[in-house]
C-alpha positions in Angstrom: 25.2 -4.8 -12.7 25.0 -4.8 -9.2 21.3 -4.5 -7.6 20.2 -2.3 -4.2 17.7 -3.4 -2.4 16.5 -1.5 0.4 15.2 -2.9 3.8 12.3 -1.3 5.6 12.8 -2.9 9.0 16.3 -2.2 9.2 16.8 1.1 6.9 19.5 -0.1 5.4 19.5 1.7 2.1 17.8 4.6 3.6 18.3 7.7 4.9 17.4 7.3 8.6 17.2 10.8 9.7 13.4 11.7 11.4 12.4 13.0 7.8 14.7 11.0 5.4 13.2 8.1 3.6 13.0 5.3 6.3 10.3 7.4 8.7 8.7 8.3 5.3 8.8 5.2 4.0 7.0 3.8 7.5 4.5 6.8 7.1 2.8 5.3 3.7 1.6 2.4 5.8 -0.6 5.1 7.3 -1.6 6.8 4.1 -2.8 3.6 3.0 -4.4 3.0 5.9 -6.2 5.5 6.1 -7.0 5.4 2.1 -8.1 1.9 2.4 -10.7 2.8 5.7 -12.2 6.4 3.1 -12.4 4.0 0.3 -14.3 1.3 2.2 -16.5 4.1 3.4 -17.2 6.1 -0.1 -16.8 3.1 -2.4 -18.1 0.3 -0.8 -20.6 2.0 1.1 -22.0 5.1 -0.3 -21.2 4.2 -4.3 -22.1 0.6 -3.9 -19.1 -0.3 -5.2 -18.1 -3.7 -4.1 -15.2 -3.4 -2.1 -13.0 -6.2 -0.2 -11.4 -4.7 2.9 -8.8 -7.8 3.3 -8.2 -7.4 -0.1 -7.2 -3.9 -0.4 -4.9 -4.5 2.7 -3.4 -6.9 1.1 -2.8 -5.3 -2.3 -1.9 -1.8 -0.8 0.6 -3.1 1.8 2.1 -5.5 -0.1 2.7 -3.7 -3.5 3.9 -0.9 -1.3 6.3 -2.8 0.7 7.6 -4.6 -2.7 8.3 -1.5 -4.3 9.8 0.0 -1.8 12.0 -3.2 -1.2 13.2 -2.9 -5.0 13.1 0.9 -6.0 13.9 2.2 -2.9 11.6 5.2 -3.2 8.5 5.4 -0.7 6.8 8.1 -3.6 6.7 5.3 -5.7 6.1 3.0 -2.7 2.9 4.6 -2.1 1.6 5.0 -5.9 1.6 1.5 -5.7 0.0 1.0 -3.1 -2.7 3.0 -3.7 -3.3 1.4 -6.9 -2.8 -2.1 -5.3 -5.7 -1.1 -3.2 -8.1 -0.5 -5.7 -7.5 -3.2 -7.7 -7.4 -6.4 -5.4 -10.1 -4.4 -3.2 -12.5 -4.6 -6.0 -10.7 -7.9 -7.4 -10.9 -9.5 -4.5 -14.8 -8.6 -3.7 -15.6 -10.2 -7.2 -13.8 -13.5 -6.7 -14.6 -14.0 -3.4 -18.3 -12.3 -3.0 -19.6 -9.6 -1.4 -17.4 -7.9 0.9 -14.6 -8.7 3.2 
């Protein structure tokens, strides 16, 4: 059984066309981005939520670049993420205190 792996710096294993899955795949980093900076806002701020910035970068970009890496599907990519930046954004304010 042969594995594919797809790389995000190079787009091998991608399609590389302005809308194939290498600009898409680059594009969930700015999702997430933007995901992480309305959940700091809403959750952290306004809910009282405790919410670790550095922790939800972490967890968002590197879930997203892992599954990427392995499945080759940015859809996927950025489900992860997303949950990666809830859970070590709250995870993370909990072990380490207050927020990031």
């Amino acid at each position: 059984m042969a594995y594919h792996l797809c790389n995000i710096m190079t787009c091998s294993g991608m399609g590389t066309s302005l809308m194939g899955g290498c600009g898409f795949a680059w594009l969930t980093f700015v999702f997430l981005f933007f995901i992480i900076i309305f959940a700091k806002k809403y959750l952290g701020e306004e809910a009282g939520v405790p919410f670790s910035f550095p922790g939800a970068l972490i967890g968002g970009f590197g879930a997203d670049v892992l599954i990427i890496t392995f499945t080759c599907s940015y859809k996927w990519g950025l489900v992860g993420g997303i949950a990666g930046v809830i859970l070590l954004g709250i995870v993370f304010s909990n072990l380490f205190g207050g927020e990031g």
